[in-house]
C-alpha angles and dihedrals in degrees: 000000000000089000104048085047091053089046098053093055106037088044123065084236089110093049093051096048083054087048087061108039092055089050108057080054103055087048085056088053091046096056095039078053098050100032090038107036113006100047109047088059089047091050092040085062093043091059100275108308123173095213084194085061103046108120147161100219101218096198132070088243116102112236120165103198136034092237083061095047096045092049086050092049086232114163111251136172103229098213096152092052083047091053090046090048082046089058098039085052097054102046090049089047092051089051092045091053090055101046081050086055105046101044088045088050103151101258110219122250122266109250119267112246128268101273135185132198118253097233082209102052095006085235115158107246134173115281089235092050114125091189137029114243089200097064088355085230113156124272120227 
Protein backbone atom coordinates (compact mmCIF):
# COMPACT_ATOMS: atom_id res chain seq x y z
CA UNK A 1 0.00 0.00 0.00
CA UNK A 2 3.17 2.11 0.78
CA UNK A 3 4.10 1.82 -2.58
CA UNK A 4 1.01 2.70 -4.44
CA UNK A 5 0.81 5.55 -2.13
CA UNK A 6 4.30 6.58 -2.97
CA UNK A 7 3.43 6.08 -6.82
CA UNK A 8 0.55 8.11 -6.95
CA UNK A 9 2.29 10.95 -5.64
CA UNK A 10 5.37 10.83 -6.93
CA UNK A 11 3.70 9.97 -10.47
CA UNK A 12 1.60 12.25 -12.24
CA UNK A 13 -0.99 9.37 -12.11
CA UNK A 14 -3.26 11.59 -9.45
CA UNK A 15 -3.11 14.81 -11.69
CA UNK A 16 -4.15 13.14 -14.48
CA UNK A 17 -7.27 11.27 -12.70
CA UNK A 18 -8.24 14.85 -11.72
CA UNK A 19 -7.63 15.81 -15.31
CA UNK A 20 -10.17 13.50 -16.14
CA UNK A 21 -12.57 13.74 -13.90
CA UNK A 22 -12.94 17.66 -14.54
CA UNK A 23 -13.11 17.07 -17.61
CA UNK A 24 -15.79 14.85 -18.15
CA UNK A 25 -17.43 17.40 -16.39
CA UNK A 26 -16.73 20.09 -18.17
CA UNK A 27 -17.72 18.10 -21.24
CA UNK A 28 -21.08 17.60 -19.37
CA UNK A 29 -21.29 21.72 -18.90
CA UNK A 30 -20.36 22.23 -22.44
CA UNK A 31 -23.16 20.11 -23.89
CA UNK A 32 -25.83 21.29 -21.35
CA UNK A 33 -24.47 24.72 -22.76
CA UNK A 34 -24.78 23.88 -26.59
CA UNK A 35 -28.06 21.42 -26.53
CA UNK A 36 -29.86 23.86 -23.55
CA UNK A 37 -28.96 27.29 -24.26
CA UNK A 38 -26.87 27.74 -27.92
CA UNK A 39 -29.01 25.68 -30.17
CA UNK A 40 -32.53 26.57 -29.59
CA UNK A 41 -31.61 30.40 -30.62
CA UNK A 42 -29.77 29.09 -33.56
CA UNK A 43 -32.79 26.89 -34.55
CA UNK A 44 -35.15 29.53 -33.73
CA UNK A 45 -33.23 31.70 -36.73
CA UNK A 46 -33.13 28.97 -38.88
CA UNK A 47 -37.43 28.65 -38.75
CA UNK A 48 -37.80 26.83 -35.96
CA UNK A 49 -35.44 23.56 -36.26
CA UNK A 50 -34.90 21.15 -33.41
CA UNK A 51 -31.21 20.29 -34.35
CA UNK A 52 -31.73 16.92 -31.53
CA UNK A 53 -34.43 15.81 -33.86
CA UNK A 54 -32.98 16.13 -36.89
CA UNK A 55 -32.92 12.62 -38.58
CA UNK A 56 -32.55 10.40 -42.25
CA UNK A 57 -35.25 7.57 -41.58
CA UNK A 58 -33.69 4.84 -42.96
CA UNK A 59 -36.67 2.81 -43.21
CA UNK A 60 -39.99 3.08 -45.58
CA UNK A 61 -41.81 3.53 -42.79
CA UNK A 62 -43.00 7.51 -41.95
CA UNK A 63 -41.81 8.70 -38.32
CA UNK A 64 -41.89 12.13 -37.50
CA UNK A 65 -39.71 12.29 -34.71
CA UNK A 66 -36.56 10.53 -33.58
CA UNK A 67 -38.17 9.43 -30.37
CA UNK A 68 -40.92 7.38 -33.04
CA UNK A 69 -38.34 5.95 -35.11
CA UNK A 70 -36.03 4.79 -32.10
CA UNK A 71 -38.88 3.17 -30.39
CA UNK A 72 -39.60 1.49 -33.74
CA UNK A 73 -36.02 0.40 -34.11
CA UNK A 74 -36.18 1.95 -37.31
CA UNK A 75 -32.55 2.68 -38.97
CA UNK A 76 -31.80 6.62 -39.00
CA UNK A 77 -28.83 8.82 -39.82
CA UNK A 78 -28.63 11.10 -36.90
CA UNK A 79 -27.38 14.10 -38.68
CA UNK A 80 -29.13 17.01 -35.90
CA UNK A 81 -27.30 15.01 -32.37
CA UNK A 82 -23.94 15.02 -34.71
CA UNK A 83 -24.26 18.71 -35.25
CA UNK A 84 -24.81 19.16 -31.86
CA UNK A 85 -21.41 16.65 -31.00
CA UNK A 86 -19.70 19.00 -33.89
CA UNK A 87 -20.54 22.17 -31.73
CA UNK A 88 -19.73 20.64 -28.25
CA UNK A 89 -16.39 19.71 -29.84
CA UNK A 90 -15.61 22.70 -30.88
CA UNK A 91 -16.38 24.80 -27.91
CA UNK A 92 -14.24 22.23 -25.50
CA UNK A 93 -11.41 22.27 -28.06
CA UNK A 94 -11.40 26.40 -28.15
CA UNK A 95 -11.21 26.45 -24.29
CA UNK A 96 -8.88 24.10 -24.27
CA UNK A 97 -6.73 26.12 -26.66
CA UNK A 98 -6.84 29.14 -24.21
CA UNK A 99 -6.12 27.52 -21.02
CA UNK A 100 -3.04 25.99 -23.24
CA UNK A 101 -2.22 29.40 -23.96
CA UNK A 102 -2.37 30.87 -21.17
CA UNK A 103 -0.49 28.26 -18.85
CA UNK A 104 2.33 27.96 -21.73
CA UNK A 105 2.48 31.80 -21.77
CA UNK A 106 6.53 32.64 -22.96
CA UNK A 107 8.05 33.51 -19.66
CA UNK A 108 10.67 36.65 -20.11
CA UNK A 109 13.92 36.23 -19.82
CA UNK A 110 15.61 36.79 -16.75
CA UNK A 111 17.70 39.86 -17.02
CA UNK A 112 21.59 39.51 -18.15
CA UNK A 113 23.97 40.49 -15.40
CA UNK A 114 25.42 43.68 -14.79
CA UNK A 115 28.80 43.47 -17.21
CA UNK A 116 31.67 45.63 -17.80
CA UNK A 117 34.34 45.79 -20.74
CA UNK A 118 38.03 44.48 -19.99
CA UNK A 119 39.77 47.46 -21.11
CA UNK A 120 42.88 44.55 -22.03
CA UNK A 121 40.77 41.68 -24.33
CA UNK A 122 37.49 43.74 -24.46
CA UNK A 123 35.85 40.63 -23.01
CA UNK A 124 32.24 41.31 -21.06
CA UNK A 125 32.83 40.46 -17.14
CA UNK A 126 31.12 40.80 -14.60
CA UNK A 127 31.08 44.40 -13.13
CA UNK A 128 32.30 42.89 -9.58
CA UNK A 129 35.22 40.92 -11.27
CA UNK A 130 38.32 41.59 -9.93
CA UNK A 131 39.86 39.87 -12.40
CA UNK A 132 39.25 39.10 -15.72
CA UNK A 133 38.88 35.34 -16.44
CA UNK A 134 39.69 36.15 -20.49
CA UNK A 135 43.58 37.53 -19.98
CA UNK A 136 43.03 37.24 -16.23
CA UNK A 137 44.37 40.82 -16.08
CA UNK A 138 43.07 42.86 -12.74
CA UNK A 139 39.94 44.75 -12.59
CA UNK A 140 39.90 48.10 -11.20
Amino acid sequence: MREFKEFLLKSNALALAIGVIVGGAIGKVVSSLVSDILMPPIGLLLGNIDFSNLFLNLSTTHYATLDEAKKAGAPTLNYGMFTNSIIDFVIIAFCIFLITRVAMKPQPAPPAPPTKECPQCCEAIAKAAKKCRFCASPQA
